[in-house]
C-alpha positions as CSV (number, residue, x, y, z in Angstrom):
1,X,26.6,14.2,81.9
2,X,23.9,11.3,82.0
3,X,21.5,13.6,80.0
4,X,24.2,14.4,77.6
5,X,25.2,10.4,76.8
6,X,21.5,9.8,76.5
7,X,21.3,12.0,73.7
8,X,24.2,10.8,71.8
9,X,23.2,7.2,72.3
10,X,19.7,8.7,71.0
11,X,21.2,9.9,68.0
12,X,23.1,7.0,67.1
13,X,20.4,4.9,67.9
14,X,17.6,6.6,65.6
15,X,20.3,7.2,62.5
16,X,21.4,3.4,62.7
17,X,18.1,2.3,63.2
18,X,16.6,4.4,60.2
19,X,19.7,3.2,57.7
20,X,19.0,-0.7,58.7
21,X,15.3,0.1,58.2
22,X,15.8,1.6,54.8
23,X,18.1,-1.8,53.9
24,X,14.9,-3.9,55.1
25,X,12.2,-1.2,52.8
26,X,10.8,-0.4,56.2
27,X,9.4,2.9,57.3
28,X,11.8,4.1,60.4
29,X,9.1,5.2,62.4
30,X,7.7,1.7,62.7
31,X,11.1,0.1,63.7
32,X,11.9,2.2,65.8
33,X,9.0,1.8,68.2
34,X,9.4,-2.4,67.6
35,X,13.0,-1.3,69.1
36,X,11.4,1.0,71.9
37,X,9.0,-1.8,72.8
38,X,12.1,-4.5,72.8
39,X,14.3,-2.3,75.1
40,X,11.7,-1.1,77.5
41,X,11.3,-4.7,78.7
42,X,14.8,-4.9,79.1
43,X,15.9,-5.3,83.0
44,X,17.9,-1.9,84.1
45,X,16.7,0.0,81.0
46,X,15.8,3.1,81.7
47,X,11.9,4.0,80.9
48,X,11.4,7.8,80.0
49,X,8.1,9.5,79.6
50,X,8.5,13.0,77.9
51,X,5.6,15.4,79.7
52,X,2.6,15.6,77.1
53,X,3.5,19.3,76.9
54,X,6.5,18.9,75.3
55,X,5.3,16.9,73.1
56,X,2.0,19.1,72.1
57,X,3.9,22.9,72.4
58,X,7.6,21.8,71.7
59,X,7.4,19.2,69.1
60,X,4.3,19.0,67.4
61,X,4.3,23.0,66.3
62,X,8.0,22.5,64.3
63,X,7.2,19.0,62.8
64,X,3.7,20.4,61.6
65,X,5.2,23.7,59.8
66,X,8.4,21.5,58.4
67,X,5.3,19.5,56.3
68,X,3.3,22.6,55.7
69,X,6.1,24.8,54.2
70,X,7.0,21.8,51.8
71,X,3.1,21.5,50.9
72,X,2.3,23.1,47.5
73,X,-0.8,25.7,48.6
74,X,-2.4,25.0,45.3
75,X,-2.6,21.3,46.1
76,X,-3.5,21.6,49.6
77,X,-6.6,23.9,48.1
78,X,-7.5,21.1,45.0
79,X,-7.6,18.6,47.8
80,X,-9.4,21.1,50.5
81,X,-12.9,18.5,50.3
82,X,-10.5,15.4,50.9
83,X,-8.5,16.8,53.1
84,X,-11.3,18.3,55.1
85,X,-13.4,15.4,55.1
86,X,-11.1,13.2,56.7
87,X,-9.1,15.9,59.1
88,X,-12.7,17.2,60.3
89,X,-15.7,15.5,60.0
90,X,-14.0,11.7,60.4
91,X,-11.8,13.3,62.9
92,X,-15.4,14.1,64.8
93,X,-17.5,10.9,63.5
94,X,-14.5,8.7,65.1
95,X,-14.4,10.9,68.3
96,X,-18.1,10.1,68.2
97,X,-18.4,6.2,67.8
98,X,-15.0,6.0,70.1
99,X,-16.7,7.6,73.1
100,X,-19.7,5.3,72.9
101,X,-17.7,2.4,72.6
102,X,-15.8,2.9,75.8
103,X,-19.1,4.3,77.4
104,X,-20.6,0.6,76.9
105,X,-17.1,-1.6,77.6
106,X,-16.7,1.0,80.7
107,X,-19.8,1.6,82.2
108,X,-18.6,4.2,85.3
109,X,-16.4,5.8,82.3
110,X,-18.6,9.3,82.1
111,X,-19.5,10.4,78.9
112,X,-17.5,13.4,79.3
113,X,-14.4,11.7,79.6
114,X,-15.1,8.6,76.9
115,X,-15.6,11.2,74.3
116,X,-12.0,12.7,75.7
117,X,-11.0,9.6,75.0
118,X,-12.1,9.4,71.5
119,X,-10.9,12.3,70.4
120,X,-7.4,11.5,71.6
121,X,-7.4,8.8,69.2
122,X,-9.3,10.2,66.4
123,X,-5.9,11.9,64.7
124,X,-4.0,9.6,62.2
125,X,0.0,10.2,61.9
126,X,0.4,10.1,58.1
127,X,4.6,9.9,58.8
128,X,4.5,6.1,58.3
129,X,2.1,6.4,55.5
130,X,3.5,8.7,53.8
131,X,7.1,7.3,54.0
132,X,5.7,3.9,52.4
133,X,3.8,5.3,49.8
134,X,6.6,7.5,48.3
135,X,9.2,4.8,48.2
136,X,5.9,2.3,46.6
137,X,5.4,5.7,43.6
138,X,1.8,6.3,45.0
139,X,0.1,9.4,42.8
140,X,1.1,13.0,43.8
141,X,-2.4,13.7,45.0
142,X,-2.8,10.6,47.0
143,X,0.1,11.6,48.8
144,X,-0.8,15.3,49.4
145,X,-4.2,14.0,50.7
146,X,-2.7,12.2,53.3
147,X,-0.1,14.8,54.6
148,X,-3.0,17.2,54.5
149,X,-4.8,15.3,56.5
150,X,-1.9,15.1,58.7
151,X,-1.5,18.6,59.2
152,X,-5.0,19.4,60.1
153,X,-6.6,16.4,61.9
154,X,-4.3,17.0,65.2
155,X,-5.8,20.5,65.4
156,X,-9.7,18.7,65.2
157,X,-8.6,16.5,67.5
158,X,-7.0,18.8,70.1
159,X,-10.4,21.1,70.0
160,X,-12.3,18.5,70.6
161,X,-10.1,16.7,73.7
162,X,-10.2,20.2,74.9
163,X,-14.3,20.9,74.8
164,X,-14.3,16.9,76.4
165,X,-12.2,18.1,79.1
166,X,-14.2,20.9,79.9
167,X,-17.2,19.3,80.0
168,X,-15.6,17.3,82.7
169,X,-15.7,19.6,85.4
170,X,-18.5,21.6,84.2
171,X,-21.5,21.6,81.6
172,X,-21.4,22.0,77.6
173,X,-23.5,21.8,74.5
174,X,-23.7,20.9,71.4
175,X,-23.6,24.7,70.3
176,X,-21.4,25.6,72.5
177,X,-18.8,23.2,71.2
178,X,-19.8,23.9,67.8
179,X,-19.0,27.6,68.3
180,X,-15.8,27.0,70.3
181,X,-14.5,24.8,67.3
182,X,-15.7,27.7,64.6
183,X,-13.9,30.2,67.1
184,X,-10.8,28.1,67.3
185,X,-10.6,27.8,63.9
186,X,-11.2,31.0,62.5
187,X,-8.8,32.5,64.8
188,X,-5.9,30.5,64.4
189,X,-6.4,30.9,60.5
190,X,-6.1,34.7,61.2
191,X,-3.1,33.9,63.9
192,X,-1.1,31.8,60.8
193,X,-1.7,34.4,58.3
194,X,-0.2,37.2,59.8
195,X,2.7,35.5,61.0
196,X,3.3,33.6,57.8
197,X,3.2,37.1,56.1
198,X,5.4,38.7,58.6
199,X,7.7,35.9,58.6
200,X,8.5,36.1,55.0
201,X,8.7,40.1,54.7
202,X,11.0,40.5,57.6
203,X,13.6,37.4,56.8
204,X,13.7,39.3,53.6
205,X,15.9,41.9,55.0
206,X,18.8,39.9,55.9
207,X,21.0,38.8,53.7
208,X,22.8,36.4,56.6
209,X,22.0,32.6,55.6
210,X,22.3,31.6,59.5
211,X,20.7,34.2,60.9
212,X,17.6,33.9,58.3
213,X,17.7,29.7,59.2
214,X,17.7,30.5,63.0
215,X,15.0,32.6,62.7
216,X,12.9,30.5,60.5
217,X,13.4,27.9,64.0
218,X,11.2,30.1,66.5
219,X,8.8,30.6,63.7
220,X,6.4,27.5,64.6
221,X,6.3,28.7,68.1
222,X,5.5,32.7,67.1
223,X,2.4,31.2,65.5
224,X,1.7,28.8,68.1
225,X,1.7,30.7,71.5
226,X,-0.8,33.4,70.5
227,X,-3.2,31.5,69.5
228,X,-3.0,29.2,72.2
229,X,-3.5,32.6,74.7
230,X,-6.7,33.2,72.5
231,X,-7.9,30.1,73.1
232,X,-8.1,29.2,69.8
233,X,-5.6,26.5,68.0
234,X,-2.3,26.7,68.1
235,X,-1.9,23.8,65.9
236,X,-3.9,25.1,62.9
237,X,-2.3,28.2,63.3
238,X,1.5,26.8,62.6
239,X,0.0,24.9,59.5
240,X,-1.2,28.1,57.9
241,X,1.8,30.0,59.1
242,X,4.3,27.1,57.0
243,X,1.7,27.6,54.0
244,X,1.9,30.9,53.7
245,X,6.0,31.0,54.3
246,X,6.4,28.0,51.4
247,X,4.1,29.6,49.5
248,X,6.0,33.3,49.8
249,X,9.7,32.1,50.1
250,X,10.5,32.1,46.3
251,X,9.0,35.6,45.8
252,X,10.9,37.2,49.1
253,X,13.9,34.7,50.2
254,X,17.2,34.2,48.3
255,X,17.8,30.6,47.0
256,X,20.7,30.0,49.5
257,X,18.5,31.0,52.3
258,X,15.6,28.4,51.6
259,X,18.4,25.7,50.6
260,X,20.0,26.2,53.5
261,X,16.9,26.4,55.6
262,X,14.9,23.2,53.9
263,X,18.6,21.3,54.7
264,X,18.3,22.2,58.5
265,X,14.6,21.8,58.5
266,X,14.6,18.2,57.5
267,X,17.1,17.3,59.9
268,X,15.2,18.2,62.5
269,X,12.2,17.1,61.6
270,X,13.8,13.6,61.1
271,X,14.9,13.8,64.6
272,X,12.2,14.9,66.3
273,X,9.6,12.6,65.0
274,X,12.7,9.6,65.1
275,X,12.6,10.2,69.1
276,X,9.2,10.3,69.4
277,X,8.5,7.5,68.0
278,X,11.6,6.1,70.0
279,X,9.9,6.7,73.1
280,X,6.8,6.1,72.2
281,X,7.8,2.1,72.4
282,X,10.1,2.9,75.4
283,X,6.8,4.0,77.8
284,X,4.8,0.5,77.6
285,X,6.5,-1.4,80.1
286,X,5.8,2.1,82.3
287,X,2.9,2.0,81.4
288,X,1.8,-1.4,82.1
289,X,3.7,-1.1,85.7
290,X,1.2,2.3,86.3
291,X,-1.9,0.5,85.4
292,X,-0.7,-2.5,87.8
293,X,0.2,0.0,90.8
294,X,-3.3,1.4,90.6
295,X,-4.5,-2.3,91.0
296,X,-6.3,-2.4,87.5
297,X,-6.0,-5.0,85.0
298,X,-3.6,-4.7,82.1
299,X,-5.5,-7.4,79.8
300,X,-8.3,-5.0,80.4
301,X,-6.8,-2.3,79.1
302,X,-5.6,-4.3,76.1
303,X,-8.6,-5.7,75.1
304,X,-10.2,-2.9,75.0
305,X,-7.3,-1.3,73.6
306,X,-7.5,-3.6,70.8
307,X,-11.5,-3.7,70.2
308,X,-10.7,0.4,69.9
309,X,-8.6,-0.4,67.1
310,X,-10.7,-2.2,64.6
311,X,-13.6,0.4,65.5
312,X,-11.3,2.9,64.3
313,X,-9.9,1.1,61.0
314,X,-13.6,-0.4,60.5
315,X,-15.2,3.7,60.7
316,X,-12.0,5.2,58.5
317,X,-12.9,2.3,55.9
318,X,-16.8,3.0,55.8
319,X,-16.0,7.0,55.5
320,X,-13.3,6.8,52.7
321,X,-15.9,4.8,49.9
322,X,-18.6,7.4,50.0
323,X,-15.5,10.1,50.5
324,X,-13.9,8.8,47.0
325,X,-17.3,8.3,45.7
326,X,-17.9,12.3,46.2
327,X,-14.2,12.9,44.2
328,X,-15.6,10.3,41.3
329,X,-18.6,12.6,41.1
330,X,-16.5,15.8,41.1
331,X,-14.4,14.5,38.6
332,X,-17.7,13.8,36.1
333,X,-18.4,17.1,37.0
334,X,-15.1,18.3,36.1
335,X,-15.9,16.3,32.6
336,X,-18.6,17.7,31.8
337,X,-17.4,21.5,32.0
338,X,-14.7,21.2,29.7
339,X,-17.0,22.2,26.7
340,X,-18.6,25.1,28.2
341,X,-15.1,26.2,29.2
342,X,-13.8,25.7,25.8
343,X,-16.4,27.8,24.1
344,X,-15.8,30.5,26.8
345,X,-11.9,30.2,26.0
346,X,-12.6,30.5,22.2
347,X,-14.5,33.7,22.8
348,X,-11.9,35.2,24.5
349,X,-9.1,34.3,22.3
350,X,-11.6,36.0,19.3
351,X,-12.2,38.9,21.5
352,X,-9.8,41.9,21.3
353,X,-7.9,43.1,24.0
354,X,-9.8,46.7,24.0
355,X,-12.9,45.3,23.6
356,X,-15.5,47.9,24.6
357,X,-18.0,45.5,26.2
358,X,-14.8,45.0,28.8
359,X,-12.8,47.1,30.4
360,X,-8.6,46.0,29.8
361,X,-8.1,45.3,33.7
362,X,-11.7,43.5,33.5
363,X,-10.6,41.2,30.6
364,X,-7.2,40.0,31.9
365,X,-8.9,39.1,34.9
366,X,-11.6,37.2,32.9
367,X,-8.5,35.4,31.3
368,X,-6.6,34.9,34.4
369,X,-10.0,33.4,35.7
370,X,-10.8,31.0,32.8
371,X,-7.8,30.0,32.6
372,X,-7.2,28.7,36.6
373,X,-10.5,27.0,36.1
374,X,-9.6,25.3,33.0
375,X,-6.5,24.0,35.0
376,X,-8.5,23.1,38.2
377,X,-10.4,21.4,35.7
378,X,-7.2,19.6,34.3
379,X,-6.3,18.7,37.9
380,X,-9.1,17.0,38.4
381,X,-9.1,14.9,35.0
382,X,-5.4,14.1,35.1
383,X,-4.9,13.1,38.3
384,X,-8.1,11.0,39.3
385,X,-8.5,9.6,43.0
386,X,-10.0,5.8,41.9
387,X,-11.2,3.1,44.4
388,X,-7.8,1.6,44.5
389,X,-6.3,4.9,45.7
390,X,-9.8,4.6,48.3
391,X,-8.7,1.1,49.3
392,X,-4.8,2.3,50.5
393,X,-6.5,5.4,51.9
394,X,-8.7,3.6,54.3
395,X,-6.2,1.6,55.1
396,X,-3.5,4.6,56.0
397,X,-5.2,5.5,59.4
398,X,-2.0,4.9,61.5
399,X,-1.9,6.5,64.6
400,X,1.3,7.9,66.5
401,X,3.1,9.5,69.0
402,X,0.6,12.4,69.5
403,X,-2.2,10.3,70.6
404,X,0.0,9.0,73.4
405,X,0.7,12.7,74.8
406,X,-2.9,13.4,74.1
407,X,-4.1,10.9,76.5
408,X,-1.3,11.9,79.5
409,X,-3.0,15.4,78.8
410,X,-6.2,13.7,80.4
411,X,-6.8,15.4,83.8
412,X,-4.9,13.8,86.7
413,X,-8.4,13.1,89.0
414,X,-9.9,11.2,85.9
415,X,-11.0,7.4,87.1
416,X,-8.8,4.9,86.0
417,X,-6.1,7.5,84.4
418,X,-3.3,4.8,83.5
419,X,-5.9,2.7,81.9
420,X,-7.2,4.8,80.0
421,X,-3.7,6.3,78.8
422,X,-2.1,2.5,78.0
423,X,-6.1,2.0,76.1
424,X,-4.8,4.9,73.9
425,X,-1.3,3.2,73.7
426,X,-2.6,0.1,72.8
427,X,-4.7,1.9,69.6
428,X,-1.8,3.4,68.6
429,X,0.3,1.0,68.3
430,X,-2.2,-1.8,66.8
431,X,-2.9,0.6,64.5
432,X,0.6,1.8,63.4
433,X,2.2,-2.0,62.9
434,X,-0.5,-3.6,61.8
435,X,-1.7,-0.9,59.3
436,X,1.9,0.4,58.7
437,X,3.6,-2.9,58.4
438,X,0.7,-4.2,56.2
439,X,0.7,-1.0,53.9
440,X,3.5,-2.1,51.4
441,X,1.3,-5.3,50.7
442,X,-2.4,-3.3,50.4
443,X,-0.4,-1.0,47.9
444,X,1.0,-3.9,45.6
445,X,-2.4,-5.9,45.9
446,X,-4.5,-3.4,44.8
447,X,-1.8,-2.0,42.1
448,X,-2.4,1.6,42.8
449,X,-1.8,3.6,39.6
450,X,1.3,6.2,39.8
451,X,1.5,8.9,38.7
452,X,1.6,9.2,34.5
453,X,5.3,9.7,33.8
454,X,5.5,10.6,30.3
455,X,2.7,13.5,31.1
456,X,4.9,14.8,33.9
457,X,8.1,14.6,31.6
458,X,6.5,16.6,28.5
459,X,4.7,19.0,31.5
460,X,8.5,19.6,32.6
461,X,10.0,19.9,29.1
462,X,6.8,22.4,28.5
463,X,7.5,24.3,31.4
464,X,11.7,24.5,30.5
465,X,10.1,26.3,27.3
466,X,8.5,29.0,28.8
467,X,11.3,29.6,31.3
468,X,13.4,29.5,28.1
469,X,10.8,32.4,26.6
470,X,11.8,34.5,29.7
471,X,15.5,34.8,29.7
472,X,15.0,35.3,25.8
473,X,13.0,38.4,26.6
474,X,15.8,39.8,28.7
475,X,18.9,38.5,26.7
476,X,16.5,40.1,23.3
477,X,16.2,43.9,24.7
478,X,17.7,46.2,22.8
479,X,17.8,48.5,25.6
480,X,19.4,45.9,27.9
481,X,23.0,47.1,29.8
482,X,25.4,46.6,32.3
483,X,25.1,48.0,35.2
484,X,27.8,50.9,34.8
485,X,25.1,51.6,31.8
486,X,27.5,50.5,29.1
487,X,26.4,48.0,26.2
488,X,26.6,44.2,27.6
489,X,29.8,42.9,25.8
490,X,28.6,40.4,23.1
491,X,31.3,37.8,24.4
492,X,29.1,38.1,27.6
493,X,25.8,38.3,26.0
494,X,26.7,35.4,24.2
495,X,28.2,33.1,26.9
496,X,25.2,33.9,29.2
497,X,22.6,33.2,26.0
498,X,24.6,29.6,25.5
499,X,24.6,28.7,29.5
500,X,20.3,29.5,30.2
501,X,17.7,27.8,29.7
502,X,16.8,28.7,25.9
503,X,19.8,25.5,25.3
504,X,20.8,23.3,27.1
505,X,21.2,23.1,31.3
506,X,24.4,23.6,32.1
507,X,26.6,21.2,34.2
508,X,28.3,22.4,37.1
509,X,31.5,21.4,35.5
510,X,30.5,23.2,32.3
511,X,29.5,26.4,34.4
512,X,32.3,26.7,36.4
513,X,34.5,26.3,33.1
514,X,32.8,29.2,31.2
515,X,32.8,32.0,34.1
516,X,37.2,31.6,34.6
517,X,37.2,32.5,31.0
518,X,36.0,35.5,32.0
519,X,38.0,36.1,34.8
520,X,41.0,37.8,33.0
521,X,38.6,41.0,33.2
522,X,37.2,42.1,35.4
523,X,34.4,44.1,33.9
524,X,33.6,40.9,31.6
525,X,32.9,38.6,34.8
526,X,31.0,41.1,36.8
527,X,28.7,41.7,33.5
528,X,28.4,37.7,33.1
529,X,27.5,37.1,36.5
530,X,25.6,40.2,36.6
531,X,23.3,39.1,33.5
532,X,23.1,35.5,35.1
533,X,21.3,36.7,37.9
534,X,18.7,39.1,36.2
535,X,18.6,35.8,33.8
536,X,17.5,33.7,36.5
537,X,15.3,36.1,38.1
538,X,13.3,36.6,35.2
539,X,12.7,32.9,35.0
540,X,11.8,33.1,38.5
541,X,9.0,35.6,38.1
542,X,7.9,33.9,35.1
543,X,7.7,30.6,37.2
544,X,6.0,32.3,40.2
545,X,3.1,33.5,37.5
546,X,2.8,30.0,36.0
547,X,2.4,28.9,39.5
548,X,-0.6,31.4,40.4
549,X,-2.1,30.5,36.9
550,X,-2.1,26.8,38.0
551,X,-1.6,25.0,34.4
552,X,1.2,23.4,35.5
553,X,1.8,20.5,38.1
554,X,3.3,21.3,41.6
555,X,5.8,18.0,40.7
556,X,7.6,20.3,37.8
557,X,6.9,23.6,39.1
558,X,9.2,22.2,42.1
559,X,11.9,20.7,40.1
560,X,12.2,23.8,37.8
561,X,12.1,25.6,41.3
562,X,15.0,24.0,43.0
563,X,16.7,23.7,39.3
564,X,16.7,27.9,39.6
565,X,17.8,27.9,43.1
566,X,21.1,25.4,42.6
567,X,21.8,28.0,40.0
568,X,21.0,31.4,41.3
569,X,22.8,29.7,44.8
570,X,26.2,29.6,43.0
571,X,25.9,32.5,40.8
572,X,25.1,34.5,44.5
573,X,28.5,32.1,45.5
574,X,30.5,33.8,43.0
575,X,29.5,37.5,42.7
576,X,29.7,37.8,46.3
577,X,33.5,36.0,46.3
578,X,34.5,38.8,43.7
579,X,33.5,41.5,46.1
């Protein structure tokens, strides 16, 4: 009974708390550990410390694959040396200067377990940032860098603690933890893309909403657990798993599976990183009591807690100028090749289709080539990361919950333990209000460009045009029937031709108008709905090819994405009630 009133109060809690946040323009997660903080120091109130393994194998693996099924593959790969750099080599450089710091401020720390100490507060939580900078109209890519990073620095991080801790009770090298990482890594990409693939294929076969959404729940953890028994990252393995299912969904699920699915999936996710958060601010006063059991000092610890936080900001802001410096050079670069790629277009467009020098499969895939090229190209023109997009990145290093269960991970025989965990507290924390809190300002200040409106409105209006294209072919065939093979009744062929896209988007008022004017026969209904469907379908598959050619933004590939599912949803609705 206690447990049970502890969640509801939980609930309430975390929902009021978020709605008052939104009121105040403040990012939940940040209030919500102020509110941890307050109550822990509260006399009576209850202190609860979740075991780090719940945190690491129960939460982390869901709240990593909600992001990476939402994150468009094509910008993860556009971003792959942003994303990179930060989630791996500042995630190392950090773990790097970290451990020497504490090495010199604790003297009888070992090195072993100062650089276990680094890396647990090497990974940034981009939940904070991210929440800011959408609600502020950062750029699109600016965005995707930093949930990228996200996804991927936790598993650098967790390799890293985990060659530290080894090297605590034994001996490593350099080349051993250089292979162990490449081991890690390569195998939980392999882990991910087999159960991504799987995942997809098999959820295909049913057509039960709820049972499709419950299994989609235990997918993080299929990923997760065997790559953890191969020693290898679990972590990394549920990112690519979630990239492979968002990236697969539209071509295997039904559009009331995913809706229903994303629906549940953000609840969760909201919950889940809402309580950690929660109580994250809840352990201090625990914390502080442990350190002062042990007999050790808790200024000590908070001190050092907070010279650990401006080596962290200080090494994130050095990385990021010659980091964007690299994108400014790639984007020249990009500059530059946009002649030669025009001449090579131009060729191609003079060249026949047969041409002998190629053969046909050859030349489409020449095309296909050129033009994804041409759009990475595009990509990089379009939507340019400047020095004021450096400036908020450096200063969106926020670190969370996860470093707190990283640190109780720490062996129980290490010296001085509690300190170290409440050191790794302390980072966290400074880091997460002062950054996070201070974020909203930085982004004004420096008047971070969005993202060019007008652009993304014609690219949306462009893209409508080719979906338009799609249902003409199919509503154009001469040989096009119902499926008893008679002719399509022009009535029908008519209505359907007036309600897709090659018009104007229907209302849901307007469609649920036209198809009871049908519904005085039977055969005319079960034609409309009928043509609808392979309507919408060819739009998809149209979509799903612009998508793999790349021309057009993820932004409007989304919104004519979840414009096609609303619609196929209630066409699904009603051919299914008139069964």
């Amino acid at each position: 009974m206690e447990l049970t009133l502890i969640a509801v109060v939980g609930v309430i809690s975390i929902v009021a708390v978020a709605a008052f946040s939104d009121r105040l323009g403040l990012a939940a997660p940040l209030s919500l550990v102020v509110v941890g903080i307050a109550l822990s120091f509260i006399p009576g109130m209850p202190h609860p410390m979740a075991e780090p393994e719940w945190i690491l194998a129960g939460v982390l693996p869901p709240l990593l694959y909600s992001t990476a099924v939402n994150m468009p593959a094509h910008d993860f790969r556009r971003n792959f040396k942003a994303i990179s750099g930060l989630a791996v080599v500042l995630v190392a450089v950090t773990t790097l200067g970290a451990g020497w710091l504490f090495h010199w401020l604790l003297p009888d720390l070992g090195w072993p377990t100062a650089f276990a100490l680094g890396a647990v507060i090497s990974p940034t939580d981009a939940v904070a940032a991210t929440s800011v900078g959408k609600k502020l109209g950062l750029p699109s890519r600016l965005v995707t860098v930093l949930e990228g990073e996200g996804l991927v620095n936790d598993a650098s991080a967790l390799v890293l603690l985990r060659s530290a801790i080894a090297a605590i009770a034994g001996s490593v090298s350099v080349w051993g933890i250089a292979g162990d990482f490449l081991y890690a890594v390569v195998i939980a990409i392999a882990v991910g893309l087999v159960v991504g693939y799987v995942n997809v294929r098999i959820r295909a076969l049913l057509d039960d909403t709820v049972l499709n959404t419950a299994i989609s729940f235990v997918i993080p953890f299929i990923a997760f657990v065997p790559a953890e028994e191969f020693e290898a990252s679990g972590v990394l393995a549920v990112v690519v798993a979630g990239l492979v299912t968002g990236h697969q969904s539209p071509r295997y699920l039904r559009a009331q599976d995913r809706i229903a699915e994303a629906t549940n999936w953000r609840t969760l996710a909201f919950l889940l990183e809402s309580a950690i958060f929660l109580l994250m601010g809840l352990g201090l006063k625990r914390l502080i009591d442990e350190v002062h059991d042990d007999g050790l000092g808790a200024w000590r610890a908070l001190t050092i807690g907070l010279v650990a936080s401006a080596l962290v900001i200080v090494v994130r802001m050095v990385f990021c100028w010659p980091l964007v410096e690299a994108l400014r050079n790639d984007r020249k670069k990009a500059a530059q090749s946009v002649p030669k790629l025009e001449q090579i277009q131009a060729r191609i467009d003079a060249a026949p289709a047969d041409d002998e020098r190629f053969g046909t499969k050859r030349f489409e895939h020449m095309k296909t080539r050129v033009t994804r090229v041409s759009a990475d190209v595009q990509f990089q023109l379009n939507e340019a990361l400047g020095w004021r997009g450096g400036v908020v990145l450096a200063w969106s290093g926020m670190r969370g919950a996860i470093t707190l269960a990283a640190a109780q991970s720490l062996p129980e025989d290490v010296p001085d333990r509690p300190q170290l965990i409440l050191i790794a507290y302390v980072v966290a924390v400074t880091t997460l209000l002062l950054q996070g809190l201070s974020l909203p300002w930085v982004i004004r200040t420096v008047k971070v460009p969005g993202d060019d409106e007008d652009r993304l409105r014609q690219e949306y209006v462009d893209l409508l045009g080719e979906l338009s294209a799609a249902a003409s072919d199919v509503l154009d065939d001469p040989d096009l029937t119902s499926p008893d093979g008679h002719p399509v009744d022009p009535e029908v062929l008519n209505r359907v031709r007036d309600t897709s896209l090659m018009r104007a988007r229907p209302t849901p008022a307007e469609d649920e108008e036209a198809t009871p004017d049908l519904a005085a026969k039977a055969d005319q209904r079960e034609q409309y709905l009928t043509l609808r469907l392979a309507v919408l379908d060819a739009e998809r598959r149209r979509l799903l090819a612009l998508r793999s050619l790349g021309t057009y933004s993820s932004r409007a590939l989304g919104n004519a994405q979840k414009m096609l599912d609303v619609e196929e949803a209630r066409m699904q609705q009603l051919s299914d009630a008139g069964r």
